[in-house]
N, C-alpha and C positions, 0 to 999 in steps of 0.2 A: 449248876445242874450237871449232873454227870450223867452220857451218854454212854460212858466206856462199855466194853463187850471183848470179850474173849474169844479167839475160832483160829482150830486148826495150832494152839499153841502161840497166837500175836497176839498180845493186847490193840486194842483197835481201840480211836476213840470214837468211835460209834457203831451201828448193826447196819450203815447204808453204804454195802457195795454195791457197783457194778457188775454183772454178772458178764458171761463170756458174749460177746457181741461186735461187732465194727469200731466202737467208738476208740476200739486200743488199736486198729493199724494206727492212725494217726498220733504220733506223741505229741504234738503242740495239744490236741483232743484230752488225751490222755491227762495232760499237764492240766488243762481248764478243770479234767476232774479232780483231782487230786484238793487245784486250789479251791475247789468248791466247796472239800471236806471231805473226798473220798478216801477212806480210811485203808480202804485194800484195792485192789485190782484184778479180776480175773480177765484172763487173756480170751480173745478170739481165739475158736479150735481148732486145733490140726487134725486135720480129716485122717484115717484112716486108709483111707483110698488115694490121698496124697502121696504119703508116705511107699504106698506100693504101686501108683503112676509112677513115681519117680527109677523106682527099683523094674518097672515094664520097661521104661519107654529105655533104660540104658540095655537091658537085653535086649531088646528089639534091636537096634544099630546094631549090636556085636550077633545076634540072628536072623539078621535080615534073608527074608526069602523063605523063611521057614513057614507055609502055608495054615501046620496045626499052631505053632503060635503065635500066626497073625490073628486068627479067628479068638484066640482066648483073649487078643491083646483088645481086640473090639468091646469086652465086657466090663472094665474099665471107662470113667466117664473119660469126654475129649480133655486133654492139654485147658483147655480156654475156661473152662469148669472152675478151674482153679483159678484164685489170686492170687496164691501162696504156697510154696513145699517147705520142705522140712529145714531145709537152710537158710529161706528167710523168715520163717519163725523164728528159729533158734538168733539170728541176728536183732531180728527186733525185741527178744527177751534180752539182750544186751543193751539195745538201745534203751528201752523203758529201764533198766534196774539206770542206767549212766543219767536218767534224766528226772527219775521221779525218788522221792524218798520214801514210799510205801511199799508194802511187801509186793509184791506180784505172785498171782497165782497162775502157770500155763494150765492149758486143758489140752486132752487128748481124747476126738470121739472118734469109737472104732466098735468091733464085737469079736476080734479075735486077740491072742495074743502076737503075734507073726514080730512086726518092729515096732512093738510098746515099749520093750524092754530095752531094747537100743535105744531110741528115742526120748525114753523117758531117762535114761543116763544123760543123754545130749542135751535135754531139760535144766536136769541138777545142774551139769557142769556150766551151761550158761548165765547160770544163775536167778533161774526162778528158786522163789522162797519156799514154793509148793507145790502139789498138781493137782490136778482135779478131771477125774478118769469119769467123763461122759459120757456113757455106754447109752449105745444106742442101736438096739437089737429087736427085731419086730419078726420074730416065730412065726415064719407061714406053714409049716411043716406038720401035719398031722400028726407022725409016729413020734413026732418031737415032745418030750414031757417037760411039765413044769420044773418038777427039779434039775432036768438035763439044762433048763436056760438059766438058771438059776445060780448052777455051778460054772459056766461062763463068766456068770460074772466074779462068783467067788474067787477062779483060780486067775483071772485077769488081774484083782487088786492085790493076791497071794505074790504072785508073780514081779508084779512091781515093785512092792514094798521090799519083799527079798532083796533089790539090788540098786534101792535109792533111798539116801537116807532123810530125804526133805516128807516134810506132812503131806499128806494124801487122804484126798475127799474123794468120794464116790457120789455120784449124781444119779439119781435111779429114776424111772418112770415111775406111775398109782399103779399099773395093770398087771400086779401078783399077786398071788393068793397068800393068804396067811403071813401078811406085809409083819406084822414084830416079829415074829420070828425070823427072816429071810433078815430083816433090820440087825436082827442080834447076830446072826452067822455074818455080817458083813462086820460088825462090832468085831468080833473073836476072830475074822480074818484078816485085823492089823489098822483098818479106816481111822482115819483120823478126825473124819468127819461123814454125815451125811446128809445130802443135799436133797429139799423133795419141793418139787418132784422136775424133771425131765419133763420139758413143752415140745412134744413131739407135732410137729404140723405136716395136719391131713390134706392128701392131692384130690385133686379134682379134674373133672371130664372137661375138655373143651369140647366141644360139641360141633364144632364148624370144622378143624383141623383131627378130629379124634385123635385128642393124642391125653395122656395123662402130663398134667401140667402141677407144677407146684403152686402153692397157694399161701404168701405171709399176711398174718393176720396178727394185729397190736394185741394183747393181753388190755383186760383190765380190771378193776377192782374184784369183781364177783370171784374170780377166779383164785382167789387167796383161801378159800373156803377149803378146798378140797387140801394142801398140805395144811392150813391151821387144824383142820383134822385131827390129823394123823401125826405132828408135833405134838398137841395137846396128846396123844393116846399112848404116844412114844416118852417124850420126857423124862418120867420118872423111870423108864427101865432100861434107859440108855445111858452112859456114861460119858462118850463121844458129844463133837460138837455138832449141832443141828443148824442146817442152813435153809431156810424158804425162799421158795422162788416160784416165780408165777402171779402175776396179779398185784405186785407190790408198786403202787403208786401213791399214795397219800401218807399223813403221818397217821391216819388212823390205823391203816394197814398196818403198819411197821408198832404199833401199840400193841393192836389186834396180836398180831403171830407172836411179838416180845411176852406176850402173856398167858399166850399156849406152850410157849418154851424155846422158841427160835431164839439162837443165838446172833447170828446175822440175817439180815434180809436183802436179796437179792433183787436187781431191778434192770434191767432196759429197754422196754417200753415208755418206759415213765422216763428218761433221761433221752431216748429217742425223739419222743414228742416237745417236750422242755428244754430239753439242753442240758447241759453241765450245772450250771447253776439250779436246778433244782435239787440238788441233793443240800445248798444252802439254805434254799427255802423247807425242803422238811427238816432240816432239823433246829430252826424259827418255831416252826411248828409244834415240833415234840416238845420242845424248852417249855413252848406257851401253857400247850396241855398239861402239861408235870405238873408244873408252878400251881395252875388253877386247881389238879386235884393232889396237889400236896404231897409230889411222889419227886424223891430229890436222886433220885438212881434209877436204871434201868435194871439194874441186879433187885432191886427191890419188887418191881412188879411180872420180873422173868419168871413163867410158869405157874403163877397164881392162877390160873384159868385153864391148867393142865387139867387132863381125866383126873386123877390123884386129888386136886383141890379141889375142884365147884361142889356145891353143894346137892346138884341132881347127876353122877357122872355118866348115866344113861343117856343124857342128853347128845351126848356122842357118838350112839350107837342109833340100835332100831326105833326107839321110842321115839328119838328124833325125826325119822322118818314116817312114822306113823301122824303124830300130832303135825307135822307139816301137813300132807295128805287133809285130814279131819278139820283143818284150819282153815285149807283154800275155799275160797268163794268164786266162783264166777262176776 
C-alpha cells in the first residue's frame, strides 16, 4: 500500500507530519517520532519578538540609563517569556539534522520583515531542509486596509525567498477576503507551499485578577472542516503544495483532506494527547481503510472530492450553507 506524498519538493513516505509544536525541543521526542513514521519535521517557532528581545536587551547594557529607551524597552515581553532565542534555535536545527534522517522544516512567526532575513539565512546555513514563515498578524487598526495586511505578507515571503535558496511554505490564517486570489498572489510570490490555516488562540478575561490571560485549547476533529474547504476550492487552481492543519486526528481526517487535495496533513494535538506512536497507529489505519475500499495509492484518491470533481460543486459554497440551515431540527 503506498502512502508516499510529495510537499515542499521531498518525497515523504506519508502525508503525517508534525506540525510546529514542543515535541521538537526534545530530540530523544523528536527521535520516537520519526521512529513512529514521521516522515518530515517541522520545528517549534522562533518568535519574532525573540529575535528582537535579543537585539533590546544587548542595547539596553551598551544604553543603560537612557530613560526614553528604557520605557520602549518595557514593550517587549520579559527575558523568562522565552525558552529560546535565536541561537539555540539555530543549534537545535543542528542537533535534529545530526540525529534524525528526515527533512526538518524550521518555522519563523513574526509580522515584520526586520531580522527574517538574517535569520532566515542563519536557518539555511544551519541546515534546515526548509522554512515555514508563520505569520501571525491580527490588524487592530481601522485606517489599515485589507490589501495593506495582505502585502505584508506578500513582501515578507518575496523577501525571504530573494535570499535563501531552501523551500519555503507560507502558513496563513481563514480571516481574508477573496482567500484564491490572495492564494494565487502568494503562488506568483515564490511559496513553495501553502499551509491552511493558522490556529490562532483567542485570550480571555480573568475575572478575579482582570487581567487578559491566554488560553490553550486541544484542536479536534470538527475543525478540519474549515481548511478541507478551501483545499477542496483551491486544488485545481494552485500548482504549489498544500498543507492542512488543524483538527487532524484520525485516519479518517487524513482521507477526508487527502481527497479535497491536501498533500500533507499536519498534526499536534493528536500526537500531544497520544504520543509519538500514534502516527503508527494511523497509518495501520489508513493501510486498513485503502485495502477495504480498494485504493492502492494515496496519489489515486488526492483531490477526487476537489470543487473540480464532486458531482454537486455548490456543495462548497452557499447552498451548503443553506441546506444545513433547512435541515436542523431542534
Amino acid at each position: 500500500m503506498n502512502l508516499k506524498t510529495k510537499y515542499l519538493g521531498f518525497n515523504l513516505e506519508s502525508p503525517l507530519v508534525p506540525s510546529a509544536s514542543p515535541l521538537s525541543r526534545d530530540i530523544d521526542t523528536a527521535k520516537q517520532l520519526e521512529d513512529a513514521g514521521a516522515p518530515a519535521l517541522v520545528m517549534y517557532s522562533l518568535f519574532e519578538e525573540e529575535i528582537y528581545h535579543e537585539d533590546a536587551e544587548l542595547e539596553y547594557y551598551l544604553s543603560h540609563g537612557s530613560d526614553s529607551f528604557s520605557e520602549a524597552l518595557s514593550y517587549f515581553p520579559e527575558h523568562h517569556d522565552f525558552t529560546s532565542g535565536p541561537e539555540e534555535y539555530l543549534e537545535q536545527i543542528r542537533r535534529l539534522k545530526e540525529n534524525l534522517d528526515i527533512p526538518i522544516i524550521a518555522s519563523l512567526n513574526g509580522i515584520s520583515l526586520g531580522g527574517w532575513i538574517e535569520k532566515a539565512k542563519l536557518i539555511e546555513s544551519a541546515g534546515a531542509n526548509a522554512l515555514e514563515l508563520n505569520i501571525y498578524y491580527l490588524p487592530t487598526d481601522a485606517n489599515q486596509s485589507g490589501t495593506e495586511v495582505k502585502n505584508i505578507y506578500i513582501d515578507i515571503l518575496k523577501t525571504v525567498k530573494e535570499n535563501i535558496s531552501i523551500p519555503v511554505a507560507m502558513k496563513i490564517g481563514y480571516a481574508f477576503s477573496a482567500l484564491p486570489s490572495f492564494a494565487k498572489r502568494i503562488e506568483e510570490a515564490g511559496a513553495d507551499a501553502l499551509v491552511l490555516f493558522n490556529r490562532f488562540y483567542q485570550p480571555d478575561i480573568n475575572l478575579e485578577r482582570l487581567e487578559v490571560e491566554p488560553v490553550l485549547s486541544l484542536s479536534g476533529s470538527d475543525e478540519i472542516r474549515l481548511p478541507l474547504r478551501w483545499i477542496a476550492v483551491l486544488r485545481k487552481q494552485l500548482q504549489l503544495s498544500l498543507g492542512a492543519t488543524s483538527g487532524v486526528h484520525t485516519a479518517h481526517d487524513v482521507l477526508k483532506l487527502t481527497m479535497a487535495g491536501a498533500d500533507v496533513t499536519f498534526m499536534t494535538s493528536a500526537l500531544l494527547k497520544h504520543g509519538p506512536k500514534h502516527i503508527t497507529t494511523l497509518k495501520q489505519e489508513l493501510i486498513q481503510w485503502m485495502e477495504e475500499h480498494e485504493y492502492e495509492s494515496l496519489d489515486q484518491m488526492r483531490g477526487c472530492m476537489s470543487m473540480e470533481n464532486v458531482k454537486d460543486p455548490s456543495a462548497f459554497m452557499r447552498a451548503n450553507y443553506i441546506k444545513t440551515l433547512k435541515e436542523y431540527k431542534v
